[in-house]
N, C-alpha and C positions, 0 to 999 in steps of 0.2 A: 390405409388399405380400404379400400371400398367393401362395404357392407355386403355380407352374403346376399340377405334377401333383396327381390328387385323392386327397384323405385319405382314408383308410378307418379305422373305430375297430373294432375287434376285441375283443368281449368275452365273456370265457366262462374257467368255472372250471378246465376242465380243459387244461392247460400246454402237453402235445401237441397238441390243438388250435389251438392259440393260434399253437404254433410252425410247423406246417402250412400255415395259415391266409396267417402273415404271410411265410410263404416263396413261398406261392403267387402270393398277391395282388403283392409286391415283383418277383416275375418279371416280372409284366405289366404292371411300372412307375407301379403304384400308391405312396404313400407309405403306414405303417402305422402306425396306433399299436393300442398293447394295453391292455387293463386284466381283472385276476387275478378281478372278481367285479362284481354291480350299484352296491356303491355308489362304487368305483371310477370308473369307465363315467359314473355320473351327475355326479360332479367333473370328468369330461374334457367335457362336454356344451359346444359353440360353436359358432362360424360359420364355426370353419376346419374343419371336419369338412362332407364333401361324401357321406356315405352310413356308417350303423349297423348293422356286423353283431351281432345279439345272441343270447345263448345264451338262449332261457327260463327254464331253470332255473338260477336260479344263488343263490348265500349270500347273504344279507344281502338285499339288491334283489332283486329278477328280472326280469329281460325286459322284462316287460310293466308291471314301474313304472318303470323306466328309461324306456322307451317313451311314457308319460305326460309324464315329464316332460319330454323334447325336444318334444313335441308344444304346451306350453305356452307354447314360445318359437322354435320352426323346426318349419318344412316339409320338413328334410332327408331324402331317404329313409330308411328302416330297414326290415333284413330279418332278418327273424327264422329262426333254427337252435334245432332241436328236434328231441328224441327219439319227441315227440307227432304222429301224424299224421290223428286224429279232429278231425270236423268242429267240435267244441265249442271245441276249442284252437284252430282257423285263425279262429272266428268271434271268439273273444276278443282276440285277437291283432290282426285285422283292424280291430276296433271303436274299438284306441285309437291306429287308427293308420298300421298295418303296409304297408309297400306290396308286399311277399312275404315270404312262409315255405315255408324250403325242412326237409326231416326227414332225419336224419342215419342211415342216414351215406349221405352226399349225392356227387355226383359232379363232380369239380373241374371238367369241361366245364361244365356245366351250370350251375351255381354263377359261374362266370366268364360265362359267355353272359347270367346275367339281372341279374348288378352291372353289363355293361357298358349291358344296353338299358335299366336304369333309370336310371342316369348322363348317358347318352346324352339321353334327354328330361328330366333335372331342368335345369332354365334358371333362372337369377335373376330371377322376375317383374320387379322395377324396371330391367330395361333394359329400352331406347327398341325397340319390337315394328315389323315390316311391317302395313302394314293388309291387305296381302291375305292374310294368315296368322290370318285370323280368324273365328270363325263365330258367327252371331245366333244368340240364342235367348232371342224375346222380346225382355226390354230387358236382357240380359245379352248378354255379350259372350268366347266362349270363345275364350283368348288359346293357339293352338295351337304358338307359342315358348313363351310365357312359361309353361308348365302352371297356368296359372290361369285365374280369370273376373273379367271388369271387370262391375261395376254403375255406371252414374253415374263418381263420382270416383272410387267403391272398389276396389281389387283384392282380388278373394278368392281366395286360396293354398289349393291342390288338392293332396292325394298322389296322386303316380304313378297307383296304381291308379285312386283317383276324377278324376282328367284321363282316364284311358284310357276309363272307362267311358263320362263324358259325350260323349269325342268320338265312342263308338263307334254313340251313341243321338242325336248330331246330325247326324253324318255319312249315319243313314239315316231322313230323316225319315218316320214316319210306320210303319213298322215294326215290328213286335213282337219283341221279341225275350226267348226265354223264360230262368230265372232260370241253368239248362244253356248255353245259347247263349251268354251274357253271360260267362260262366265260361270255358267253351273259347274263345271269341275275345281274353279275356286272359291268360290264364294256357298255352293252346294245349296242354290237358290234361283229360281227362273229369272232370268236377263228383264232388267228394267229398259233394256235399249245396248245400243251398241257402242256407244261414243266412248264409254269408260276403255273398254277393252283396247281402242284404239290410240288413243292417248297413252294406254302402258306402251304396247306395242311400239308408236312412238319414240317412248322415253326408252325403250332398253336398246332399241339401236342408235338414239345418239350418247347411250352410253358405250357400248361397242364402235364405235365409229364407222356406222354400217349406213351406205349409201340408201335409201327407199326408193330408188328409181330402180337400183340395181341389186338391190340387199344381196348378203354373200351369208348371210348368218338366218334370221327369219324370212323365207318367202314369203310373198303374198301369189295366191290363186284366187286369181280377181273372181268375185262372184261369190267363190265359196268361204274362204276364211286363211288361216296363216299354216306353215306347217316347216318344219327342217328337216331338209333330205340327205 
């Protein structure tokens, strides 16, 4: 049986980080495990690991292919640590995955505040959900326990940030809300740019099988931002 407390993986090249890290995280009664580089990290990759701290830059692998590859096989979170804090890096980052990236050197409040509100909402879609804990949309079905969306039989497995977004855009329907707005209601911090936003956007409808020419699930209103009516 898998251990109550949640695992966290720590991975990154430099040792004092690592050691910071898991002193930090172990205070506040997390369990930790480390690994010294990427290809480390991607041999530790399971289902007993409950959230992915990752260094971008690292020897061998980096970040963002470790990143890849848990994404092939789990929905677990993963938040990326990096010395990068241009929009081109959060949008890469974001695309294959990421549910935050925070830029070092980073501040242990804050870093503890957003492991716990992502932990907090990652739920194991396959438990039995409330049906009032639910919201339509169309003929999907956004499982606001389980951070996913039901089609039909299907469950379709959301990260963090693409549950946040969808509930943020069902929850007002009909609304616009621009690519900034979307940004600061998740993140709860002024838009470094807009790229990231889109790339979610992206990813949730071909996780939906939702055409962008014609989308049936998130509009787009050219000019001003995205909204579900």
């Amino acid at each position: 049986m898998k251990n109550e407390k949640k695992c966290i993986l720590v991975a990154d090249d430099d040792p004092q980080i690592r050691q910071i890290l898991q002193l930090l995280l172990s205070s506040e009664g997390y369990e930790v495990v480390t690994a010294e580089d990427g290809g480390r990290a991607a041999e530790m990759i399971g289902e007993e690991i409950d959230l992915y701290l990752l260094d971008v830059d690292m020897p061998g692998q980096s970040g963002i292919m470790v990143a890849s590859q848990i994404r092939k096989q789990f929905e677990t979170p993963i938040v990326f640590l990096t010395a990068y804090s241009g929009e081109s890096d959060k949008v890469i980052g974001f695309s294959v995955g990421a549910d935050d990236y925070i830029v070092k050197p980073f501040s242990s409040a804050e870093l503890l505040l957003r492991i716990r509100a992502i932990l907090r909402r990652s739920v194991n879609c396959s438990a039995p959900r409330q049906q009032e804990n639910r919201l339509a949309i169309y003929d999907a079905v956004l499982d606001l326990d389980g951070q996913c969306v039901v089609k039909g039989e299907e469950r379709i497995a959301l990260t963090y940030t693409e549950f946040k977004i969808l509930e943020l855009l069902a929850n007002h329907r009909g609304k616009i809300y621009s690519l900034e707005n979307i940004y600061q209601s998740i993140w709860n911090e002024d838009a470094v740019g807009d790229g990231a936003i889109m790339v979610h956007i992206k990813n949730i409808r071909k996780k939906l099988g939702d055409n962008s020419k014609t989308p049936c699930y998130i509009k787009t209103a050219w000019g001003k931002g995205y909204y579900i009516d």
